[in-house]
Structure formats: C-alpha cells, structure tokens
C-alpha positions as CSV (number, residue, x, y, z in Angstrom):
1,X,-9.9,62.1,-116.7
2,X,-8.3,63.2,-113.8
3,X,-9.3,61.5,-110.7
4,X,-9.1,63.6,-108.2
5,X,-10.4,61.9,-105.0
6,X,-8.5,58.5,-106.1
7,X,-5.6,60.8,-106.3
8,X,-6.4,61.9,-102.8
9,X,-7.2,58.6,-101.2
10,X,-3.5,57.2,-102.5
11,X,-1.9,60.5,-100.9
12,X,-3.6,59.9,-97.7
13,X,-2.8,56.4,-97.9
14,X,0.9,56.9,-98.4
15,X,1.2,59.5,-96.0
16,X,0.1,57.1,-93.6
17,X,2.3,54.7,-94.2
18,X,4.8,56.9,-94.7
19,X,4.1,58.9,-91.1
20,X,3.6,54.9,-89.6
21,X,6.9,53.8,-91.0
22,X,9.0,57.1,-89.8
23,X,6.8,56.5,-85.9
24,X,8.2,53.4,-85.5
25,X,12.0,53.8,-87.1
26,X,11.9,56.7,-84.5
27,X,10.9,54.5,-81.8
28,X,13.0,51.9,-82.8
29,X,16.1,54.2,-82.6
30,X,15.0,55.7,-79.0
31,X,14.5,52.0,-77.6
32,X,18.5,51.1,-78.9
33,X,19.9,54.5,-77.8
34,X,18.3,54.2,-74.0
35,X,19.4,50.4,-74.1
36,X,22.8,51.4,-74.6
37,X,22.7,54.1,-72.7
38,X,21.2,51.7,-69.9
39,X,24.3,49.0,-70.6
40,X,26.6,51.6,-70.3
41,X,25.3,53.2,-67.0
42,X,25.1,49.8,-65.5
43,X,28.9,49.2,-66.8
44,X,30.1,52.6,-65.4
45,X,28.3,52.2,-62.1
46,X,29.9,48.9,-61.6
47,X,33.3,50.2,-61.9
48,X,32.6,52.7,-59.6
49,X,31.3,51.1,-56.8
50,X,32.5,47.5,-56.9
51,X,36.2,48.2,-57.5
52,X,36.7,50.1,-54.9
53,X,39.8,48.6,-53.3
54,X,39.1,50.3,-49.4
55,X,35.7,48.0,-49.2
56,X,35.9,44.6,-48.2
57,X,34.2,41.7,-49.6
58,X,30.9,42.1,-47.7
59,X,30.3,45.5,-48.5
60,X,31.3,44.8,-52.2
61,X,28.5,41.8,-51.9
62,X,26.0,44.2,-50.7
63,X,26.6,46.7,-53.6
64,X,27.0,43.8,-56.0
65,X,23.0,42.0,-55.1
66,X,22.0,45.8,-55.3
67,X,23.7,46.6,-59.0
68,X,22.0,43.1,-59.8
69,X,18.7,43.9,-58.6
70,X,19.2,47.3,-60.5
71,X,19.8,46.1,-63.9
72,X,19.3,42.7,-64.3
73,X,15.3,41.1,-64.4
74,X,16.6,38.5,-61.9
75,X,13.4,36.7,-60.8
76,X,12.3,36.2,-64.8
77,X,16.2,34.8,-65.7
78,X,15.9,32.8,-62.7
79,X,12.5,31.1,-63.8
80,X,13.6,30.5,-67.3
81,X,17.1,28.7,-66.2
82,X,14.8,26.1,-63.9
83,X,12.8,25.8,-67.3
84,X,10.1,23.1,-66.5
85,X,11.2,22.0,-63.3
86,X,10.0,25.8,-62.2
87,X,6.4,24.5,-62.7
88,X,6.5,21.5,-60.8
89,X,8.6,22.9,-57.9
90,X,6.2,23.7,-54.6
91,X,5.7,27.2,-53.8
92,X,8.2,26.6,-50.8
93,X,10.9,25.4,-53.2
94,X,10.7,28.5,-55.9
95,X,10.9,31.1,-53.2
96,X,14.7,29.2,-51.7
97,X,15.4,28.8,-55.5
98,X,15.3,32.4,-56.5
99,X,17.3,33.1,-52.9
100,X,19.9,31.0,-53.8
101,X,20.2,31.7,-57.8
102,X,20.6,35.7,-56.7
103,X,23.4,34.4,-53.7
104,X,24.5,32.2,-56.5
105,X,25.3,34.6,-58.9
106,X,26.6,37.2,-56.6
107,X,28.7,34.9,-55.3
108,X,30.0,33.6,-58.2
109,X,30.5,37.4,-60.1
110,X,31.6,39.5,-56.8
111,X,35.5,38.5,-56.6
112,X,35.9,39.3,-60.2
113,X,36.1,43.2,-59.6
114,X,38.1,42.6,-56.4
115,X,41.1,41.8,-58.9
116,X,40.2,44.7,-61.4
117,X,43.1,46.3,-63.8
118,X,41.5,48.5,-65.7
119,X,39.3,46.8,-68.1
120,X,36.6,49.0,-70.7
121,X,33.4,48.2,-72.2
122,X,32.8,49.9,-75.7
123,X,29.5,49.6,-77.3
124,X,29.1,49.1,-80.7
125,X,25.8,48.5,-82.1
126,X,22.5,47.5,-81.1
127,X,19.8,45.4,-83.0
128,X,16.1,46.0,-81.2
129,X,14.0,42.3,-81.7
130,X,10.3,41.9,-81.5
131,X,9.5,45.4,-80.3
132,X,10.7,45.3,-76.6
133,X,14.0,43.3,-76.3
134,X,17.5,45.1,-77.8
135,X,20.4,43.3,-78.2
136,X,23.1,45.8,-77.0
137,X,26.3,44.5,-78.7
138,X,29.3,45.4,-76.9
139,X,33.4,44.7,-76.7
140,X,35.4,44.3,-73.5
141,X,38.6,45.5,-74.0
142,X,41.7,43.4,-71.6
143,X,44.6,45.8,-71.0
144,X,47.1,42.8,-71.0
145,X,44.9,40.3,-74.1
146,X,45.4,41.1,-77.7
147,X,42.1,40.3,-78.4
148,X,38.6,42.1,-76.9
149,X,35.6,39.7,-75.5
150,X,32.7,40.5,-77.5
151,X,29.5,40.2,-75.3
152,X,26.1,41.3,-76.1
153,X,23.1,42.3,-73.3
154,X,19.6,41.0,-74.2
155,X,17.9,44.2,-72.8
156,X,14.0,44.4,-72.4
157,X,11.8,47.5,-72.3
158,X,9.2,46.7,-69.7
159,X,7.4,50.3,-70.0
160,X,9.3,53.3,-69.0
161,X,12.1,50.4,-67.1
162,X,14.7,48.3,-69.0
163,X,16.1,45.1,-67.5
164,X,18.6,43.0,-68.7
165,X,17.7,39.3,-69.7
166,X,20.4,37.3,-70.5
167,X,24.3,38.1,-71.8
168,X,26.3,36.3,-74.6
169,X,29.7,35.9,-74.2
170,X,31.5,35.4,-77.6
171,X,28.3,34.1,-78.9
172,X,27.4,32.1,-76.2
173,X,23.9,32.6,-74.0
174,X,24.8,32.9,-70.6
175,X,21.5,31.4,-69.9
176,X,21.1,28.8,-72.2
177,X,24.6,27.5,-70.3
178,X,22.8,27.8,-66.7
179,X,20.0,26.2,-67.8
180,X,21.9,23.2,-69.1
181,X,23.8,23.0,-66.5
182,X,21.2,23.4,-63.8
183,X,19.3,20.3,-65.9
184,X,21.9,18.2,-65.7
185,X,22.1,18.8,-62.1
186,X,18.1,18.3,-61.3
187,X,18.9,15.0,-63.6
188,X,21.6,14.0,-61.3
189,X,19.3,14.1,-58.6
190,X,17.0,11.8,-59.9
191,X,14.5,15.4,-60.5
192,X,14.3,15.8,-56.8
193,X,14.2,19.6,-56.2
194,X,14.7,19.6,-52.7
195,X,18.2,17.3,-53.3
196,X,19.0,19.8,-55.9
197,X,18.5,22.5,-53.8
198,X,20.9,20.9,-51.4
199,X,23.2,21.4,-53.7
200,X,22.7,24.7,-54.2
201,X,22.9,25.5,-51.2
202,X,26.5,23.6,-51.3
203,X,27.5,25.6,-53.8
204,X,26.8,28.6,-52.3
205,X,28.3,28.2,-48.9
206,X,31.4,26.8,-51.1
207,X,31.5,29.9,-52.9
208,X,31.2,32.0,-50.0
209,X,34.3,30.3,-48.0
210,X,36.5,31.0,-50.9
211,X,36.9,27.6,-51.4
C-alpha cells in the first residue's frame, strides 16, 4: 500500500535538506567572492596611493597606518602575536604595545612601495574555513623573478565588514613568525614587558631613521 503521508514526510524532508544545503553553498560562494573582491580592493588601493612617487615618506606613512587600519583587524593580530604575555601585561603596557606593533609594522612595510616596479597580485582561489574566515589564495607576480610568490590572506567576516587576519607567504604564517619572534624577545628579557617594550620602541625609532 501506498503510503502517502510517509511519502510526503521524506519529500519535505529532502527538500529541506536539499533548500539547507543549496542556502549555505550560496553563502559560502558570496563570503569567497566579497573576500576576494576585498583582497583585491585592498591590493589595488595600495598601488594607488602608496606608490605615488611625488609623496614623500611621511605622507606615504600616513596613507600606509590608514590602508592598515582599513583592511587589516590590527588590534586582534596584535593580541594574538603577544600570545600569553597579552594577559599578564598591565593595562598601561597593552595600550603602548598595540601603538608600537601598528608603528612597527608600518614602519617596517612603508619603504617597500617607495621602490615599486610594477609588481601584480592575481587571485586564484579561495577556500572559506569555519563559516567566517576565507583563505584568499593569491600569486604575486615579480617583473624581473621567474617565479611568482604565492601568498594567501586569512580574511574574516565580522558581519557586513571583512578584516584581514594574518598572511602566508609561500606557506608560511606571517603571524605565527611574529609571534615567535616577539617570544623569543619577551624571553630575552627575562619576561619583563616593560624591557621588551624598550625594545620596541628601539626598533621603531631604528626603523624610522632609516638605519
């Protein structure tokens, strides 16, 4: 005998799943596309305004800490690099440490578009992870190398906002080298955050001076 509201019940069922399945694929595909779409803008914006060869290196440091504070989730990255030591740092001492890992970095990254020669990015894929964070993979191409950099931007949806988290270069996690490194540092110091933010400091005035 045929059984007609069992039949019903599976349809509905399936249709569900079905109608479930195709509402996340489709949000799954919108998240990649606006996280490349969001690598790319931050890539094209950057060419435009920080190569500019009539600005000098203050203006390009102003446009560079704004591009930063643009695209990249610098507070959170800046957090997770201090790992442990973020926790037992006074109040005091977290507020000059995310100052000086944003002067840091923009010290560190601003002089690299000063020299630029025409360098490309070209995405090529994305893979979205855990609902929220894409991994935007991407190839930068060197007019005068024979072989492109690969490097792929952790980008997280925080609602209608994307930030980027963290970048691999050839594989490797930017952040996972900073936080090593900044460790190794706080080690060196006998874990006295105030030393190691002396040194930051160091480094930053260095880095500034062009020395």
């Amino acid at each position: 005998m045929f059984d007609r509201r069992g039949f019903l019940l599976a349809t509905g069922t399936f249709v569900s799943v079905t109608t479930l399945s195709s509402t996340r694929y489709a949000f799954a595909v919108d998240l990649a596309g606006d996280a490349e779409r969001f690598v790319q803008g931050m890539a094209d914006k950057a060419i435009i305004e920080l190569t500019d060869p009539d600005i000098d290196r203050a203006e390009r440091k102003v446009r560079m800490r704004s591009l930063m504070r643009d695209y990249f989730f610098v507070p959170g990255i800046a957090q997770w690099v201090l790992g442990r030591f973020w926790r037992k740092a006074t109040e005091a001492e977290q507020e000059e440490f995310l100052q000086l890992f944003e002067d840091l970095l923009v010290e560190t990254y601003v002089d690299r578009f000063a020299t630029y020669s025409g360098e490309t990015l070209l995405i090529t894929k994305s893979d979205v992870r855990s609902g929220k964070d894409v991994i935007v993979s991407s190839s930068l191409d060197l007019p005068e190398a024979t072989k492109k950099i690969k490097l792929d931007w952790r980008v997280r949806a925080q609602g209608d906002a994307y930030k980027i988290i963290d970048i691999m270069v050839e594989g490797v996690s930017m952040g996972q080298s900073q936080r090593a490194q900044f460790a190794s540092a706080i080690k060196n110091n006998n874990n006295d955050m105030a030393k190691f933010l002396d040194e930051l400091r160091s480094r930053v005035s260095i880095a500034d001076s062009g020395t």
